[in-house]
DRENSEFI-428092 format. One line per field, with one value per atom (N, C-alpha, C): residue in one letter; residue number from 1; x negated, y negated, z negated; atom name. Coordinates in pm, whole numbers. Atoms other than C-alpha are relative to their C-alpha. Example, Ala and Ser with C-alpha at 12.3 -4.5 7.8 and 13.67 -1.06 7.14 Angstrom:
% residues 2
type: (A; A; A; S; S; S)
seq: (1; 1; 1; 2; 2; 2)
x: (-89; -1230; -90; 82; -1367; 77)
y: (119; 450; -120; 119; 106; -109)
z: (0; -780; 0; 6; -714; -73)
atom: (N; CA; C; N; CA; C)
//
This chain:
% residues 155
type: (X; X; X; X; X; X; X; X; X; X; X; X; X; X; X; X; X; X; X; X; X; X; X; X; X; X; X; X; X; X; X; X; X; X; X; X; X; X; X; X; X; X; X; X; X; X; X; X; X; X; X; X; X; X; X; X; X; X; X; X; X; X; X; X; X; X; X; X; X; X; X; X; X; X; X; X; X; X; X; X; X; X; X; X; X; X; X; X; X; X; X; X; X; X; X; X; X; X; X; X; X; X; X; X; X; X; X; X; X; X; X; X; X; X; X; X; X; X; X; X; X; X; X; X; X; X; X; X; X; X; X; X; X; X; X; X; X; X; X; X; X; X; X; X; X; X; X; X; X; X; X; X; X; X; X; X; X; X; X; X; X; X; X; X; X; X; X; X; X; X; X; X; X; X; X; X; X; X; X; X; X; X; X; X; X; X; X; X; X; X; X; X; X; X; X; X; X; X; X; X; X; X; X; X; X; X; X; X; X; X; X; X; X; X; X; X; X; X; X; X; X; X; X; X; X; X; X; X; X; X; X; X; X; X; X; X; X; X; X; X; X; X; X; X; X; X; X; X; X; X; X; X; X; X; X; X; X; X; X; X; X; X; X; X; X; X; X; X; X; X; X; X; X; X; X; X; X; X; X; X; X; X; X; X; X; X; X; X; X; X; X; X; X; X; X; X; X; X; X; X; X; X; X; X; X; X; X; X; X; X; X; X; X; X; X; X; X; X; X; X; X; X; X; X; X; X; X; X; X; X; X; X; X; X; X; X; X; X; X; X; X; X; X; X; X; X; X; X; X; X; X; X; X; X; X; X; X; X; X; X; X; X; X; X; X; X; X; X; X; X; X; X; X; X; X; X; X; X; X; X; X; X; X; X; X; X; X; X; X; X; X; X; X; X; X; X; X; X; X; X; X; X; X; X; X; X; X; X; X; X; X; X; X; X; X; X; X; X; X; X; X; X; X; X; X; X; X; X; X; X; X; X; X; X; X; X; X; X; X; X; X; X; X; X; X; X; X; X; X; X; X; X; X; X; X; X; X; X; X; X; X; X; X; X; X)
seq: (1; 1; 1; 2; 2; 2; 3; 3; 3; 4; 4; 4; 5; 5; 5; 6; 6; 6; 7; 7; 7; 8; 8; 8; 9; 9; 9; 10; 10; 10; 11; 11; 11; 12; 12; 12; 13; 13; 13; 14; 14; 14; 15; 15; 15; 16; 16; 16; 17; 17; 17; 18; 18; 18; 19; 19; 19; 20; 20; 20; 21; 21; 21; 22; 22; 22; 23; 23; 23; 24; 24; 24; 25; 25; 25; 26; 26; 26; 27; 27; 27; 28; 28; 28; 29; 29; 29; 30; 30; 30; 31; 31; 31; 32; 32; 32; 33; 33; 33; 34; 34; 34; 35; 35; 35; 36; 36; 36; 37; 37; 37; 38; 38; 38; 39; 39; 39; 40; 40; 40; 41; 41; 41; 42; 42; 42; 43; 43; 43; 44; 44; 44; 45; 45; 45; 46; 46; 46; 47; 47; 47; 48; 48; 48; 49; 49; 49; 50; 50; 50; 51; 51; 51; 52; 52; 52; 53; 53; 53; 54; 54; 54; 55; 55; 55; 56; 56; 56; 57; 57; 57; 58; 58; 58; 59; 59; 59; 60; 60; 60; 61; 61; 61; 62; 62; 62; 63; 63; 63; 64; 64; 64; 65; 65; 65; 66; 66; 66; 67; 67; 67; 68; 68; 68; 69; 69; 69; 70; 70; 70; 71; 71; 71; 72; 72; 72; 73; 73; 73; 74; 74; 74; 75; 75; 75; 76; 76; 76; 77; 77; 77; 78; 78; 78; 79; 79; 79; 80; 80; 80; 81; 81; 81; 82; 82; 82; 83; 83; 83; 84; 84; 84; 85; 85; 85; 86; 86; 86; 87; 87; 87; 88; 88; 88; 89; 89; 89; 90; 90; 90; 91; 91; 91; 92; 92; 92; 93; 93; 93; 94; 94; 94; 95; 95; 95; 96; 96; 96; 97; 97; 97; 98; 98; 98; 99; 99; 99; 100; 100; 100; 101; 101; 101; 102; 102; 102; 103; 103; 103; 104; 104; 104; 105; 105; 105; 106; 106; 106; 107; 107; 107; 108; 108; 108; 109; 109; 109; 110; 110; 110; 111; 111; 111; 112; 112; 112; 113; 113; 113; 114; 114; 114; 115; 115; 115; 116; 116; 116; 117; 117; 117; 118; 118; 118; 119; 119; 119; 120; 120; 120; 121; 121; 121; 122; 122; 122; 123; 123; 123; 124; 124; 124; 125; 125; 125; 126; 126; 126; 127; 127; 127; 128; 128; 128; 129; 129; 129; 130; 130; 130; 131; 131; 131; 132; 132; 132; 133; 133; 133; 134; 134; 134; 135; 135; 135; 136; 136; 136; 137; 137; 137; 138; 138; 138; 139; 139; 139; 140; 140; 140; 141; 141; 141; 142; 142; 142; 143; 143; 143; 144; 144; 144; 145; 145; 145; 146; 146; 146; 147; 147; 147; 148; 148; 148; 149; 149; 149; 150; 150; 150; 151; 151; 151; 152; 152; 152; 153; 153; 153; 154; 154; 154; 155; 155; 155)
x: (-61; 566; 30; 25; 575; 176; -147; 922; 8; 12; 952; 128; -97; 1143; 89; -86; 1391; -153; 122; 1078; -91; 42; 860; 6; -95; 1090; -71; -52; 1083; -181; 110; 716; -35; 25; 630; 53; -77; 905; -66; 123; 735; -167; 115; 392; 46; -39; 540; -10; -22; 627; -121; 129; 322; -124; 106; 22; -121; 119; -232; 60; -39; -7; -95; 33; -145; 93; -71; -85; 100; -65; 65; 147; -150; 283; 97; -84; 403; 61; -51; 463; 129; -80; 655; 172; -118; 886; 54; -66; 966; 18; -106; 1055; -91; 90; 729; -84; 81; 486; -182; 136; 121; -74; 58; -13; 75; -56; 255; -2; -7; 281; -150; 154; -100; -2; 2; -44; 86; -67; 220; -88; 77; 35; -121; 85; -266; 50; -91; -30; 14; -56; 128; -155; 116; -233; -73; 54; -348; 38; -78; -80; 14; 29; -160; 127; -157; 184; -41; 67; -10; -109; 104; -250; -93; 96; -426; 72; -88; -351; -119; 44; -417; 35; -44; -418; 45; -64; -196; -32; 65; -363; 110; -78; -226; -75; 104; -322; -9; 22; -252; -63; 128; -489; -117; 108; -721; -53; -3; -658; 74; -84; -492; 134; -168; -94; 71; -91; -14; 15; -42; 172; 28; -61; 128; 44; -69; 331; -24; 52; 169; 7; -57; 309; -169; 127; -7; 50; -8; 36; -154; 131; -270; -14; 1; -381; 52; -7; -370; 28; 3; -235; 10; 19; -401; -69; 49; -493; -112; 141; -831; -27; 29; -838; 98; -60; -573; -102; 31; -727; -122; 179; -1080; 18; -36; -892; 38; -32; -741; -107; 113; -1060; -128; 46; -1179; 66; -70; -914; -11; 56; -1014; -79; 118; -1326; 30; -48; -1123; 73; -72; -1019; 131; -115; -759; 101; -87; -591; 100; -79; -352; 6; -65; -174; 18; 42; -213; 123; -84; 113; 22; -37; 115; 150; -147; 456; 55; -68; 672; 97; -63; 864; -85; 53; 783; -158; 187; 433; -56; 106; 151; -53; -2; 105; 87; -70; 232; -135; 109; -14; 67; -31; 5; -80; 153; -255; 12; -35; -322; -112; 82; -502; 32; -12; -530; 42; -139; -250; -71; 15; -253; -144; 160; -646; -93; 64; -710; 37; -61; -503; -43; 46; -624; -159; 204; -1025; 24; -22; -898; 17; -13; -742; -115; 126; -1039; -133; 100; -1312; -2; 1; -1183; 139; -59; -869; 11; -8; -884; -169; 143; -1291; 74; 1; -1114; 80; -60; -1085; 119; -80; -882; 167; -143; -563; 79; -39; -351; 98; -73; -105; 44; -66; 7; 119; -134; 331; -25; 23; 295; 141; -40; 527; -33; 49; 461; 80; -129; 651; 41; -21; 816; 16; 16; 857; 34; 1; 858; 97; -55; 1160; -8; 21; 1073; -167; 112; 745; -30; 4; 652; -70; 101; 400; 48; -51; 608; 188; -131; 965; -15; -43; 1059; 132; -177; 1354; 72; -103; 1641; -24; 17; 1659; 8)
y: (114; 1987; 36; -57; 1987; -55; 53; 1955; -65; 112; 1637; 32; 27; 1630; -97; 131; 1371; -79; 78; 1290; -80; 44; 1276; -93; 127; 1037; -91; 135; 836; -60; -5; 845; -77; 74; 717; -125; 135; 439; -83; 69; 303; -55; 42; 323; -96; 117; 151; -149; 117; -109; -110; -21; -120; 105; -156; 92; -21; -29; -54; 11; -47; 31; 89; -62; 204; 156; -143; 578; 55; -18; 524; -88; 75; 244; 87; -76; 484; 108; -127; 770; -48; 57; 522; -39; 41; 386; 121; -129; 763; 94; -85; 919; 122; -164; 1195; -88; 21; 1189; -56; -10; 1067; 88; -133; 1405; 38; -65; 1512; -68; 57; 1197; 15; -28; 1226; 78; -144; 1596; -38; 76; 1460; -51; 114; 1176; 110; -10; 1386; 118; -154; 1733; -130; 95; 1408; -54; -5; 1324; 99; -151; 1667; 2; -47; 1707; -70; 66; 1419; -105; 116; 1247; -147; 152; 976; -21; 27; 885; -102; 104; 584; -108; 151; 255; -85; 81; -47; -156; 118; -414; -141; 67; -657; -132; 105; -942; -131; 113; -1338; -22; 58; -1393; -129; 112; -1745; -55; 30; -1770; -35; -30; -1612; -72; 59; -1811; 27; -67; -1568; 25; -30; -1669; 42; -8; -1598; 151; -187; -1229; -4; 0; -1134; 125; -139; -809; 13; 2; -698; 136; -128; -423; 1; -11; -300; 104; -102; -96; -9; -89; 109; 11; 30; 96; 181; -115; 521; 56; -54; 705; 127; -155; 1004; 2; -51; 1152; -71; 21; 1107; -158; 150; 736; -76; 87; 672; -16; -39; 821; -139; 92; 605; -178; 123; 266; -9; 7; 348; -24; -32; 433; -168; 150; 76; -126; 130; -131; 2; 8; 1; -46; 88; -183; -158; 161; -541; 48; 45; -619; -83; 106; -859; 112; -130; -537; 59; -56; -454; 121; -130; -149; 35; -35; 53; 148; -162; 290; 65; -102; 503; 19; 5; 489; 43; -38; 610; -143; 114; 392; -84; 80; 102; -39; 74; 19; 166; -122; 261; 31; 18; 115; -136; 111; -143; -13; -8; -300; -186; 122; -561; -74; 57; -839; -89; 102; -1131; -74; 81; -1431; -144; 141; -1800; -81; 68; -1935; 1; 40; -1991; 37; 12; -2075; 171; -135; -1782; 135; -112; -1533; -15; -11; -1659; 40; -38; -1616; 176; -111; -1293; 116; -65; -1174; -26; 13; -1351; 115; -29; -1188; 170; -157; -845; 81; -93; -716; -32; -33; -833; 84; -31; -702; 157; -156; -355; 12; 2; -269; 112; -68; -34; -45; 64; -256; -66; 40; -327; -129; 124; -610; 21; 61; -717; -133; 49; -845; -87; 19; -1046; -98; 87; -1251; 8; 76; -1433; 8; -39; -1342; -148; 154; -1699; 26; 13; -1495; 149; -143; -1169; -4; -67; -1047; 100; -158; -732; 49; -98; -581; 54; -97; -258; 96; -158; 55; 61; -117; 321; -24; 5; 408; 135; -119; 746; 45; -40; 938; 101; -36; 1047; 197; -209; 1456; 44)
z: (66; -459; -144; 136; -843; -18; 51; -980; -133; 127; -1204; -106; 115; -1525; -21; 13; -1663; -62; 72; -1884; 54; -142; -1619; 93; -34; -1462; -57; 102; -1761; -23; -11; -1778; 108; -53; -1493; 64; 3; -1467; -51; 84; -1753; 58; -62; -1564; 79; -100; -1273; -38; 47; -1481; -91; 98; -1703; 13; -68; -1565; -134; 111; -1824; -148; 134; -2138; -37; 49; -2407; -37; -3; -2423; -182; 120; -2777; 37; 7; -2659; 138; -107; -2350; -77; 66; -2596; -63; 86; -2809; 73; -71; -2500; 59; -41; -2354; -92; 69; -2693; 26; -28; -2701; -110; 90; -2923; 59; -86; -2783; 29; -5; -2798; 140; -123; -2548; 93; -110; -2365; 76; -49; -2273; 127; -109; -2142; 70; -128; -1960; 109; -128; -1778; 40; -45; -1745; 109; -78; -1564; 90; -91; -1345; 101; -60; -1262; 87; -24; -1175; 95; -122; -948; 124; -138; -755; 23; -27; -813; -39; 51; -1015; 62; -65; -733; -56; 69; -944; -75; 72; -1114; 70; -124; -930; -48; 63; -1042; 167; -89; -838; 11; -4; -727; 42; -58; -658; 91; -138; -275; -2; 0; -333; -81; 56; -558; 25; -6; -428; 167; -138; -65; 61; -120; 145; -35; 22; 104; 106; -70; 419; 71; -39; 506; 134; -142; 884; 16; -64; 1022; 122; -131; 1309; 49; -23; 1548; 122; -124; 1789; 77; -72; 2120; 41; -39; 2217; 195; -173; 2626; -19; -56; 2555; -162; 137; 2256; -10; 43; 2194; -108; 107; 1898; -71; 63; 1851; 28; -33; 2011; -147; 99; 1712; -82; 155; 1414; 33; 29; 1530; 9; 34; 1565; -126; 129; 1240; -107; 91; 1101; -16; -7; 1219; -19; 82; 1137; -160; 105; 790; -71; 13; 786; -41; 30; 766; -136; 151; 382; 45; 51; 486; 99; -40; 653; -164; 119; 358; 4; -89; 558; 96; -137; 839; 19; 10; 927; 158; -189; 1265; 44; 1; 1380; 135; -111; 1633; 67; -100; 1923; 34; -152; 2116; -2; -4; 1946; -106; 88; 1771; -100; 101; 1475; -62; 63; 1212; -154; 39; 1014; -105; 66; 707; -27; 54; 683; -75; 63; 448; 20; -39; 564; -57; 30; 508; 127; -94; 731; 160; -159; 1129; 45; -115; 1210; -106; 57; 934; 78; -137; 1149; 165; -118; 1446; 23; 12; 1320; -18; -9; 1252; 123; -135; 1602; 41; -76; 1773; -6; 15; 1584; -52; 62; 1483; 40; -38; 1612; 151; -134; 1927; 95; -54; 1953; 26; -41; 1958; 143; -157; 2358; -5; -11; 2286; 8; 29; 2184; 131; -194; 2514; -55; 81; 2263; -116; 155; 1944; -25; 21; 1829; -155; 122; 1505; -35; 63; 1234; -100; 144; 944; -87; 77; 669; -86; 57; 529; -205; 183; 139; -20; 37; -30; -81; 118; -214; -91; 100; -346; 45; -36; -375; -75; 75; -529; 103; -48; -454; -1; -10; -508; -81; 86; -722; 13; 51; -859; 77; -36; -673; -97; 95; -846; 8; 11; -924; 130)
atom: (N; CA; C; N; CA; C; N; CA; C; N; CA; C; N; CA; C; N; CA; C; N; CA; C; N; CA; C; N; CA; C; N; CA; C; N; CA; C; N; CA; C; N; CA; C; N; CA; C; N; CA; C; N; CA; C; N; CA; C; N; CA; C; N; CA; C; N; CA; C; N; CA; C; N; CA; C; N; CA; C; N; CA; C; N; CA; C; N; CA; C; N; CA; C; N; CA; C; N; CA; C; N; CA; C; N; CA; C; N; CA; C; N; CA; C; N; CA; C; N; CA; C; N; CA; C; N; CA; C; N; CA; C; N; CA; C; N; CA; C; N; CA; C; N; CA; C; N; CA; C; N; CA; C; N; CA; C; N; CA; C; N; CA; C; N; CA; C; N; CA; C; N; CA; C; N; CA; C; N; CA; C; N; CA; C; N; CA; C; N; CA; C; N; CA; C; N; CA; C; N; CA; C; N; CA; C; N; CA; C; N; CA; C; N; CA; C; N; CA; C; N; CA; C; N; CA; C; N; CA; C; N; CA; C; N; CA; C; N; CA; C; N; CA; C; N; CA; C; N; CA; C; N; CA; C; N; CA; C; N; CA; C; N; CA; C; N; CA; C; N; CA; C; N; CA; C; N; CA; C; N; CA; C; N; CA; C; N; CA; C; N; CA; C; N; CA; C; N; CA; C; N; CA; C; N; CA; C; N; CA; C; N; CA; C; N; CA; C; N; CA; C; N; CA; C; N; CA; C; N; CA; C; N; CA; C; N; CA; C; N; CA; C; N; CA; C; N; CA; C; N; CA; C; N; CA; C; N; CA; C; N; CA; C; N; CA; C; N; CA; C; N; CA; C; N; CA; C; N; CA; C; N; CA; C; N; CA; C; N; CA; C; N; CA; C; N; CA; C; N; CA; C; N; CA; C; N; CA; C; N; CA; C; N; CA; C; N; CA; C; N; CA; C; N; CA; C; N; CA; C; N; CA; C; N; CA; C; N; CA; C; N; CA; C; N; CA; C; N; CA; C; N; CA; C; N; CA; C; N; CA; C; N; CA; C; N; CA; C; N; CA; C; N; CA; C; N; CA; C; N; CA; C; N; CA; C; N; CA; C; N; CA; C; N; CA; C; N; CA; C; N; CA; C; N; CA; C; N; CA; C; N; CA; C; N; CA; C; N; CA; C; N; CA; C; N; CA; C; N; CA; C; N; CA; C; N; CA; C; N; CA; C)
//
């Protein structure tokens, strides 16, 4: 684990907030010079803490407004039967997130579809084709208060 700076910090707050800033206007808002802020971002890169930049799309735009949360239990959960459902629920785009989880179900999984008959073309034709899945729990999320990829923790 690399041990972050206050700078560091401040550095990637800024990204958070702004990922396609210019490396002059990031130098300018964390108080470094662009020379240093650079080596900064590029050491933060290196290390794997800055995994990418990523542009945040409007689903209702683009069709798919509607957020389902869907808990799945597995008929058998071993190892290798996870990783290869995992590895196939990967294959669906309107799969957001896929987290392995402990207690009553096996995973938790975030999708985005085009309401009711879009979620239901969905189960029909692709999560319920996997035999492996013994049920699924789903709700619809009615609105998002907060959403964010990551945050910085404190020292």
């Amino acid at each position: 684990m690399t041990k972050l700076t206050e700078m560091d910090r401040k550095i990637l707050r800024a990204l958070i907030a702004d990922g396609r800033q210019a490396n002059t206007q990031l130098a300018e808002s964390v108080g470094l010079s662009p020379s240093q802020c650079w080596q900064r971002v590029r050491r933060l890169e290196e290390a794997g803490i800055i995994a990418g930049y990523h542009a945040r799309l409007d689903a209702e735009a683009l069709g798919v407004s509607e957020t389902v949360l869907v808990e799945v239990t597995l008929d058998r959960n071993e190892g290798y039967q996870l990783d290869s459902i995992c590895r196939k629920l990967l294959e669906f785009p309107e799969v957001l997130e896929i987290h392995v989880t402990s207690g009553e179900f096996d995973l938790f999984m975030k999708v985005s579809v085009s309401g009711t008959r879009g979620y239901e073309e969905f189960l029909k034709t692709k999560l319920y084709q996997i035999t492996a899945i013994r049920h699924s729990r789903s709700v619809f999320s009615l609105r998002c208060f907060k959403y964010e990829m990551s945050f910085v923790p404190e020292a």
